[in-house]
TIMI-202929 format. One record per atom (N, C-alpha, C): residue in three letters; atom name; x, y, z. Coordinates in Angstrom, 2 decimals. Atoms other than C-alpha are relative to their C-alpha. Example, Ala and Ser with C-alpha at 12.3 -4.5 7.8 and 13.67 -1.06 7.14 Angstrom:
[ALA N [0.89 -1.19 0.00]]
[ALA CA [12.30 -4.50 7.80]]
[ALA C [0.90 1.20 0.00]]
[SER N [-0.82 -1.19 -0.06]]
[SER CA [13.67 -1.06 7.14]]
[SER C [-0.77 1.09 0.73]]
//
This chain:
[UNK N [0.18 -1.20 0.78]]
[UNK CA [128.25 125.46 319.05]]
[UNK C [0.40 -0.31 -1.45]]
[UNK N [-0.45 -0.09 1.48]]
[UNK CA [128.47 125.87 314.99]]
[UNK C [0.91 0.00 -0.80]]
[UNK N [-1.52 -0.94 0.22]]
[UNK CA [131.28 126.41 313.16]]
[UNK C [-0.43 1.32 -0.60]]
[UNK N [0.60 -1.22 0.89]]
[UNK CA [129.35 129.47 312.07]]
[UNK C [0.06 0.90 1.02]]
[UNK N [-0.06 -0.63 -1.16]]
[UNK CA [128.83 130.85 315.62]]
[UNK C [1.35 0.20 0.66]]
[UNK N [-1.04 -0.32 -0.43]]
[UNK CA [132.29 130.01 316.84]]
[UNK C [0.57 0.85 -0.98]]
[UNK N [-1.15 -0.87 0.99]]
[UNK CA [134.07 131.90 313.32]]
[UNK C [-1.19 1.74 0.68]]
[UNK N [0.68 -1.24 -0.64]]
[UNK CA [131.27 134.46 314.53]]
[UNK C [0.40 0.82 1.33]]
[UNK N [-0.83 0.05 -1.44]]
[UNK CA [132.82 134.57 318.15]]
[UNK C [1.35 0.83 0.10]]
[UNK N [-1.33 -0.32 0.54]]
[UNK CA [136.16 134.67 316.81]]
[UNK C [0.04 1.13 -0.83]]
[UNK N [-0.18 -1.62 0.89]]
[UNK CA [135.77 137.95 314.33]]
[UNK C [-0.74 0.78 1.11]]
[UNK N [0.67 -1.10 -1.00]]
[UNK CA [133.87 139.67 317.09]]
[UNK C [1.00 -0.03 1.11]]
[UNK N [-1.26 -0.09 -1.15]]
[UNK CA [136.83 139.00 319.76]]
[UNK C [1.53 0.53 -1.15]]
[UNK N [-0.56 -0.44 0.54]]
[UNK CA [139.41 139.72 317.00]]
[UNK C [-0.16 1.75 -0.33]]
[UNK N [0.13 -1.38 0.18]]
[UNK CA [137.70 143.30 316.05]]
[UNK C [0.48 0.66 1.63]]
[UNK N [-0.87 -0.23 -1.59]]
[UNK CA [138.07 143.59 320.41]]
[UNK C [1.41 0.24 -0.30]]
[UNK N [-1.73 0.12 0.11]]
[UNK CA [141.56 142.76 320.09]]
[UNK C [0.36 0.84 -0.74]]
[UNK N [-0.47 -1.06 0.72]]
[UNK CA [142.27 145.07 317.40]]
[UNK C [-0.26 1.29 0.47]]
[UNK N [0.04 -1.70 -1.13]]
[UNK CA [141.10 147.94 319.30]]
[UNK C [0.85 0.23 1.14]]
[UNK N [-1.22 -0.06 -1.07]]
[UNK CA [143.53 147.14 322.15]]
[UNK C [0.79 0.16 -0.88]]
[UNK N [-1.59 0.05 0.73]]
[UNK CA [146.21 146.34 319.96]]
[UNK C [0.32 1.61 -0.32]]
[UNK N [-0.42 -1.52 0.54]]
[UNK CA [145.97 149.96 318.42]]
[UNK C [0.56 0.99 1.46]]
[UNK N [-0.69 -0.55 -0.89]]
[UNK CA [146.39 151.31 322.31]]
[UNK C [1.26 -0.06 0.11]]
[UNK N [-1.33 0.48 -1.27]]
[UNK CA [148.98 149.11 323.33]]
[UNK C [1.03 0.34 -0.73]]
[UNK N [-1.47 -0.08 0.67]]
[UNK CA [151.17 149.06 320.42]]
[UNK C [0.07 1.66 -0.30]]
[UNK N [-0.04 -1.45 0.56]]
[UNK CA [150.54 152.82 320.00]]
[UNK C [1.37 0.37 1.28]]
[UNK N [-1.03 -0.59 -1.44]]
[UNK CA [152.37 153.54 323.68]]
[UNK C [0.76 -0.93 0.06]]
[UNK N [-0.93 0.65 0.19]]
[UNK CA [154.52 150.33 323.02]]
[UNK C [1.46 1.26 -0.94]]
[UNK N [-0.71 -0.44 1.05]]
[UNK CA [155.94 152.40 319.94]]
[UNK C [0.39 1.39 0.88]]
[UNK N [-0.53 -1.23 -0.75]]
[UNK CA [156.18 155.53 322.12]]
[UNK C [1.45 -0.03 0.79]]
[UNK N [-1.14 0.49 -0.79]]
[UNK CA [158.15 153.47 324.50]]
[UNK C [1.58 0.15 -0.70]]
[UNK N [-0.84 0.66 0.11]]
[UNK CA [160.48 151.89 322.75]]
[UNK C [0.75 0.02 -1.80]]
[UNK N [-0.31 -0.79 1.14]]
[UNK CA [160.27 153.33 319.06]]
[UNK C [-1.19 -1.40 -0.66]]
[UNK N [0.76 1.41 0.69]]
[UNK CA [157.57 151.42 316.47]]
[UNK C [0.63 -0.56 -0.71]]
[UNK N [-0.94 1.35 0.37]]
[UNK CA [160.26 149.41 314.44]]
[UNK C [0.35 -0.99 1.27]]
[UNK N [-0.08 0.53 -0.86]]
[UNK CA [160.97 148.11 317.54]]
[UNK C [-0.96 -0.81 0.65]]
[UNK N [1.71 0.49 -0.43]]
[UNK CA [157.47 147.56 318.38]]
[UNK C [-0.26 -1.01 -0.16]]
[UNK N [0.40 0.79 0.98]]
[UNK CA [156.72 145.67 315.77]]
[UNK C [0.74 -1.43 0.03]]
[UNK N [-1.24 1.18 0.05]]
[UNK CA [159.93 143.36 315.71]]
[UNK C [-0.83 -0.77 1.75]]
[UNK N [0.17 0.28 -1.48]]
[UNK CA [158.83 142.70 319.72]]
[UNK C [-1.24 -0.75 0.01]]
[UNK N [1.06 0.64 0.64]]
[UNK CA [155.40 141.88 318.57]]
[UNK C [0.03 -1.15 -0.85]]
[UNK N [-0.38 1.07 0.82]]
[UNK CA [156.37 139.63 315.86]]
[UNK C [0.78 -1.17 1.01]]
[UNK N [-0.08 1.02 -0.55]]
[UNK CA [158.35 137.43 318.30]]
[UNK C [-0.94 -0.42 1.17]]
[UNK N [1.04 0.90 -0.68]]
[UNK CA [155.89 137.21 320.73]]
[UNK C [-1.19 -0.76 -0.67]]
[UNK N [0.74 0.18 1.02]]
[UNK CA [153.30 136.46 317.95]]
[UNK C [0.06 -1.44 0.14]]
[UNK N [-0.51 1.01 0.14]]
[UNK CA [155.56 133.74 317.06]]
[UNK C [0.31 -0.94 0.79]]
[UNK N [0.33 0.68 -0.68]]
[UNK CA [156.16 132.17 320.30]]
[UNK C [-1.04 -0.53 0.20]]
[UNK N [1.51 0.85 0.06]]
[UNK CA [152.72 131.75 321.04]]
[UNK C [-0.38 -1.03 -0.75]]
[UNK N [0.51 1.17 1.23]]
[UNK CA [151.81 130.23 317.58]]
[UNK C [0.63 -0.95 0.09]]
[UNK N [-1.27 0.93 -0.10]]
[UNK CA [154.86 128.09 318.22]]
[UNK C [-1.49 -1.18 1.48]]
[UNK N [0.54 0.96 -1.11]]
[UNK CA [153.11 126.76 321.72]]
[UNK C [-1.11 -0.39 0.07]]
[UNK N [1.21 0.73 0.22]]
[UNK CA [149.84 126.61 320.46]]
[UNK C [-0.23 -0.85 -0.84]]
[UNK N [-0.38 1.36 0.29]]
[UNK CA [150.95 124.17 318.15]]
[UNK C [0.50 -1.04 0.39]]
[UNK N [-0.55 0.89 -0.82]]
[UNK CA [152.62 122.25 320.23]]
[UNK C [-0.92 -0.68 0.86]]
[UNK N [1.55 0.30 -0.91]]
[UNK CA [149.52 122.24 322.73]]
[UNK C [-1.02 -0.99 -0.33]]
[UNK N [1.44 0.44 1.00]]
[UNK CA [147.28 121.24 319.85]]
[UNK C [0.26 -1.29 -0.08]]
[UNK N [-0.38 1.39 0.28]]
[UNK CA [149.27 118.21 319.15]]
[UNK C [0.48 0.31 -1.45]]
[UNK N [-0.38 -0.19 1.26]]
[UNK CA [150.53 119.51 315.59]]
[UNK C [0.94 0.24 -0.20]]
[UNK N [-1.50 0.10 0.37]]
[UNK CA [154.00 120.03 315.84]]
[UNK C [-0.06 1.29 -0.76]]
[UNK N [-0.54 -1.53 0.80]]
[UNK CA [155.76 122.58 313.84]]
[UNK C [0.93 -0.02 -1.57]]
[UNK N [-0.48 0.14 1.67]]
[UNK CA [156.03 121.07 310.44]]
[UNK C [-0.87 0.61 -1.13]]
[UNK N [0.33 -0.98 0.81]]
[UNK CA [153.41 123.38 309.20]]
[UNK C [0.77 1.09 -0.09]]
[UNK N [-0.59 -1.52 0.19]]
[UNK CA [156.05 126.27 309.50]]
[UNK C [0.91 -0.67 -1.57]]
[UNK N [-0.42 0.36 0.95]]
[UNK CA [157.71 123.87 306.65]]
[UNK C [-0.65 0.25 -1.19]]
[UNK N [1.41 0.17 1.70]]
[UNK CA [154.64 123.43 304.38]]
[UNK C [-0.07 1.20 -0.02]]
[UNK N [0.41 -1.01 1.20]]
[UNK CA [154.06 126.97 304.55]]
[UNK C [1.42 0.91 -0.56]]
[UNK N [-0.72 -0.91 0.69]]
[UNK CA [157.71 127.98 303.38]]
[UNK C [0.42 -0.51 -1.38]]
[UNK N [0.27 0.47 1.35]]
[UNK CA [156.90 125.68 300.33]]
[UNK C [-1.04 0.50 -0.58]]
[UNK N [1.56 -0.66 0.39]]
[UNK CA [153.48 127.11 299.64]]
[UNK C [0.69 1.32 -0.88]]
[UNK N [-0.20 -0.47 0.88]]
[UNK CA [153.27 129.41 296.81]]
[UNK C [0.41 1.76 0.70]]
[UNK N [-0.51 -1.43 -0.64]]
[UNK CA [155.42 132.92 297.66]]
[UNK C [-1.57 1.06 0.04]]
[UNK N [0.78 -0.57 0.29]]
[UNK CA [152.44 134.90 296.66]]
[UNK C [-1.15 0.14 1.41]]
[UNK N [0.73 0.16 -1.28]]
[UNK CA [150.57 133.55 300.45]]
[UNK C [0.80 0.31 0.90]]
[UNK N [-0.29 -0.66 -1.45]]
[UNK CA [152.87 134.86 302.68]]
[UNK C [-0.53 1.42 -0.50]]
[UNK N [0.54 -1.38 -0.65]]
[UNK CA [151.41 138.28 301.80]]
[UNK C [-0.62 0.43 1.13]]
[UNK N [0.72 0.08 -1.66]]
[UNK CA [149.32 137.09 304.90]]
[UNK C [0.59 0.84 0.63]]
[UNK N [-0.99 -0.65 -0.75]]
[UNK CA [152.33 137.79 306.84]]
[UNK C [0.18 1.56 -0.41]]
[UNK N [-0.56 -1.08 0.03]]
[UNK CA [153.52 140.46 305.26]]
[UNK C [-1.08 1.26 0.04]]
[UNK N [0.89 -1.25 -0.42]]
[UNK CA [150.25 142.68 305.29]]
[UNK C [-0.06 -0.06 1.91]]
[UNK N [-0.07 -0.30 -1.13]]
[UNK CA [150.07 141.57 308.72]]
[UNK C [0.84 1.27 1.10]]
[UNK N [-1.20 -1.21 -0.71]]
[UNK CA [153.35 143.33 309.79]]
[UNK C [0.03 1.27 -0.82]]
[UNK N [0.52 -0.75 -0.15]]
[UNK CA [152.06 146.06 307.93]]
[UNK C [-0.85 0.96 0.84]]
[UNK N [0.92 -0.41 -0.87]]
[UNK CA [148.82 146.54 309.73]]
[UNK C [0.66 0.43 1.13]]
[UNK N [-0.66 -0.13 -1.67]]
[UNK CA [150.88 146.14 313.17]]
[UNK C [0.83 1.70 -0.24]]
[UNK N [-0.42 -1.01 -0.02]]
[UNK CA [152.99 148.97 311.87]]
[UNK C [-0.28 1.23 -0.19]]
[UNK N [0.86 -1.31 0.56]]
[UNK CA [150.50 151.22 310.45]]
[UNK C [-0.35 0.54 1.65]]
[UNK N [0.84 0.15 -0.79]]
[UNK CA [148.72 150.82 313.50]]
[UNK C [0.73 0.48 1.79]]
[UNK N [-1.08 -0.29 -0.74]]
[UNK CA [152.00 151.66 316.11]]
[UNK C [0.17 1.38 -0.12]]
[UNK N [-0.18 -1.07 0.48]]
[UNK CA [152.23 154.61 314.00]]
[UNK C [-1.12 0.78 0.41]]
[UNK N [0.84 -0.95 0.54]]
[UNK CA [149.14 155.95 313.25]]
[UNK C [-0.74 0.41 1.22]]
[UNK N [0.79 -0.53 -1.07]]
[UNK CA [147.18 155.29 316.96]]
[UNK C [0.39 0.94 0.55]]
[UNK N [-0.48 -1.65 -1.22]]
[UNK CA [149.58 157.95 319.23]]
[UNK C [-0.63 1.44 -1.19]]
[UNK N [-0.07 -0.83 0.83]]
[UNK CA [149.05 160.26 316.03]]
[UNK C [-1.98 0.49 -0.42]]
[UNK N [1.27 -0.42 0.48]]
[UNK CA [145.45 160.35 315.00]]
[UNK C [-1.24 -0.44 0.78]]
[UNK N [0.81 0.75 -1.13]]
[UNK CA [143.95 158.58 317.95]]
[UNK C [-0.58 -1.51 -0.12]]
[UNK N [0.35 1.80 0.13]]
[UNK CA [142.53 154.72 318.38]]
[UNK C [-1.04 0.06 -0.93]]
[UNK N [1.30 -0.07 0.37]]
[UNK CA [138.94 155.77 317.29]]
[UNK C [0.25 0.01 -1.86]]
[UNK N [-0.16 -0.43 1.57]]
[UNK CA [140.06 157.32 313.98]]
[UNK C [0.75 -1.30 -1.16]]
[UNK N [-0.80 1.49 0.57]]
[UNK CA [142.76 154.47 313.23]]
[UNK C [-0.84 -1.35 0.03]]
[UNK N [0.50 1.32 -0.01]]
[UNK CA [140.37 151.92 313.93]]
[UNK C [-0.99 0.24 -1.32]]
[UNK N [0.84 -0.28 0.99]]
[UNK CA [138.01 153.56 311.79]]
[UNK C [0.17 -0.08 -1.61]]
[UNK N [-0.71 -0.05 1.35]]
[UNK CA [140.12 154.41 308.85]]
[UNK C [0.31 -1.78 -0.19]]
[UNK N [-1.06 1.20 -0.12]]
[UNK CA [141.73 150.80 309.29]]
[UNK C [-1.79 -0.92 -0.71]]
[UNK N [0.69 0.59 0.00]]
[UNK CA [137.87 149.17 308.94]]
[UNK C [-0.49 0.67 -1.75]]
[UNK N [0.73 -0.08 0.83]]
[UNK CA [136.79 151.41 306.37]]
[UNK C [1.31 -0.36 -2.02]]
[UNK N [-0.92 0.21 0.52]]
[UNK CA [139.82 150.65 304.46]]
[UNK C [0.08 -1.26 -0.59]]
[UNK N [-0.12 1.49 0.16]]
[UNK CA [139.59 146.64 304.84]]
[UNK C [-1.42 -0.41 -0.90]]
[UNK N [1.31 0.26 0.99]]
[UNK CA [135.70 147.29 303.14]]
[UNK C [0.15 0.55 -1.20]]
[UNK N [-0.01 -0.72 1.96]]
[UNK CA [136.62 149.26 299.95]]
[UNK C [1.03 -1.22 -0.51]]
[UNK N [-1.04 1.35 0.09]]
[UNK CA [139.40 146.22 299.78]]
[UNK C [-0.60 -1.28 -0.24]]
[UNK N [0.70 1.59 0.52]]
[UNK CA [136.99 143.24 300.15]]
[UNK C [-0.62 0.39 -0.49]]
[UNK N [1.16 0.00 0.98]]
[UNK CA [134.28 144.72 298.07]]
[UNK C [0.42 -0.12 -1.72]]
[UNK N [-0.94 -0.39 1.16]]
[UNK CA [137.16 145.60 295.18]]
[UNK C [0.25 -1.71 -0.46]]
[UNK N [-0.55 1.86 0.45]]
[UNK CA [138.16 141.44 295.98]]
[UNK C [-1.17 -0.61 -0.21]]
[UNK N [0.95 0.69 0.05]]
[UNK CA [134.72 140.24 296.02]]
[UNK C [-0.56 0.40 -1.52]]
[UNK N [0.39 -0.18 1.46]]
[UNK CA [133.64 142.09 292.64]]
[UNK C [0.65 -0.58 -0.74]]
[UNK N [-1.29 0.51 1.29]]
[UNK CA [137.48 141.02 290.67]]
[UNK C [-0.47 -0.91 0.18]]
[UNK N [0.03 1.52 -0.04]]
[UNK CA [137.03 137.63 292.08]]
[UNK C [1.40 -0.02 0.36]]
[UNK N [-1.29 -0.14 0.17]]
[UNK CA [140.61 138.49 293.04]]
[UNK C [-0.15 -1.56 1.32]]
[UNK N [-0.39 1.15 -0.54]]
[UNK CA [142.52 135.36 294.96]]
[UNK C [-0.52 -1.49 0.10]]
[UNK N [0.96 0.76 0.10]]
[UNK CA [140.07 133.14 293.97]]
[UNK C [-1.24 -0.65 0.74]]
[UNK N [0.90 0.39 -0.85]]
[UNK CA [137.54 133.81 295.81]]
[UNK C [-1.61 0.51 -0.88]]
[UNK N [1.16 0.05 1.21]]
[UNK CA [133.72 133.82 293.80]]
[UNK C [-0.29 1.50 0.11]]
[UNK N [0.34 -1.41 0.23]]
[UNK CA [132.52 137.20 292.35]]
[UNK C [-0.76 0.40 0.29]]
[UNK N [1.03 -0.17 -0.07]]
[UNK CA [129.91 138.76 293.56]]
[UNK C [-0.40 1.59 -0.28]]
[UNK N [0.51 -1.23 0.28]]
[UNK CA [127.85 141.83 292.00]]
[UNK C [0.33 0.98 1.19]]
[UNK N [-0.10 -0.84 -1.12]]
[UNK CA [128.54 145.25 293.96]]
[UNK C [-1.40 1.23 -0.75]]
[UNK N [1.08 -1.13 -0.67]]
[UNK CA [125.25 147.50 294.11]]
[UNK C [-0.19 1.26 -0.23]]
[UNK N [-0.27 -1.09 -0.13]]
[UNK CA [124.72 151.14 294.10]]
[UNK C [-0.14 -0.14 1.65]]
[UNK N [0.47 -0.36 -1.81]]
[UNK CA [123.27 150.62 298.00]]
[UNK C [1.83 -0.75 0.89]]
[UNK N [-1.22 0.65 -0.11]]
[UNK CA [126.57 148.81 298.58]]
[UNK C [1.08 1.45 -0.33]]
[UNK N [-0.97 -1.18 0.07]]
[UNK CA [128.76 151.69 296.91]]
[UNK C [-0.41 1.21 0.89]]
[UNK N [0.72 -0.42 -1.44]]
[UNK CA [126.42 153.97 299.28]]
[UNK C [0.35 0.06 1.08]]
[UNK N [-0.29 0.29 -1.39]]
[UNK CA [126.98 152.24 302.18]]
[UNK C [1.42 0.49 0.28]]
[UNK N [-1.31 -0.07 -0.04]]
[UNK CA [131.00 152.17 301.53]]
[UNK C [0.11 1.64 -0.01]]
[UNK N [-0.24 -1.19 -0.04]]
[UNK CA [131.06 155.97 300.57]]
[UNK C [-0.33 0.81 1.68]]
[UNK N [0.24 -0.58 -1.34]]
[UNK CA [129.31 156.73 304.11]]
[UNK C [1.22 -0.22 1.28]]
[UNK N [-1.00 0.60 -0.96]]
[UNK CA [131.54 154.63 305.67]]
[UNK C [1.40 0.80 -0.09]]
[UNK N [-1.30 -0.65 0.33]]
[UNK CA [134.78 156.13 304.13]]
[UNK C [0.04 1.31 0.44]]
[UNK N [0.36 -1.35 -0.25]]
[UNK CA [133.04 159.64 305.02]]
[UNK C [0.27 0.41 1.78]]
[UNK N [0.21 -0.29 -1.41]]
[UNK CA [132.32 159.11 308.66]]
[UNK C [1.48 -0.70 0.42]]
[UNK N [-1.22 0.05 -0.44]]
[UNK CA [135.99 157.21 309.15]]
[UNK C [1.09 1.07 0.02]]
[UNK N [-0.84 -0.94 0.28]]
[UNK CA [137.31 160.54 307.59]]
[UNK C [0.19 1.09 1.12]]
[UNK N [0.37 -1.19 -1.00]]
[UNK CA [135.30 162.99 310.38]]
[UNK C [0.87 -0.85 1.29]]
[UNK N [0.24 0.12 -1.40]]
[UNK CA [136.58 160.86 312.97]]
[UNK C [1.77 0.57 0.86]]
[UNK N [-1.30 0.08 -0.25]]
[UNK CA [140.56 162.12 312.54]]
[UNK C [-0.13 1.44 0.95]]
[UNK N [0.03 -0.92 -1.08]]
[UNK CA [141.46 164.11 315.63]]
[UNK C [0.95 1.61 -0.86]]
[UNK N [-0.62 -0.96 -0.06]]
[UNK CA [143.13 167.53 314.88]]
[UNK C [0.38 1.10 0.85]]
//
């Protein structure tokens, strides 16, 4: 297979996964409170990544390189444990559908904003009226979908 088909694979099982995640950690956070959640999440996270390096044959001297790497790239992380927490929060509260929704239409007004700046250095590309269009529908129909 490609590396075009497998990264294809992989964002289509990731969007999956993110739709569980919003269940689980929603009634995780019920459980057990979502700071808690989150922290519980984060070490299992971290185990894993831990053993799937190990698995791979790569050891765990990339956790070195990346606490030399420029501060500015762990935002990775740190939006991550955002998301997880938004997402603990927000599913018991506004439902999966809506949070997933808001959460998607959220991550497209975001890359279209990074793809126009050229922000992180990634190349610029023109944004459209059918493009601002599309996004406004999108932002519209993530809005109808909050439960009340």
């Amino acid at each position: 297979m490609s590396s075009t088909g497998v990264a294809t694979l992989m964002a289509i099982g990731g969007g999956l996964a993110a739709s569980l995640q919003v269940a689980v950690m929603g009634k995780l956070g019920d459980r057990v409170g979502a700071l808690e959640a989150i922290a519980f999440a984060f070490v299992v996270t971290a185990v894993l990544g831990g053993l799937i390096l190990l698995v791979a044959g790569r050891g765990l001297g990339g956790y070195a390189d990346a606490f030399h790497s420029p501060k500015w790239l762990w935002l990775g992380g740190v939006m991550g444990a955002f998301i997880v927490l938004a997402i603990t929060v927000a599913g018991p509260a506004i439902g999966t559908t809506a949070t997933v929704a808001l959460l998607i239409a959220g991550q497209l007004v975001t890359a279209t904003a990074i793809d126009r700046f050229g922000w992180f250095g990634v190349d610029r590309l023109p944004i459209g009226w059918v493009r601002l269009l599309g996004l406004a529908l999108l932002v519209a129909g993530a809005a109808l979908t909050i439960r009340k």
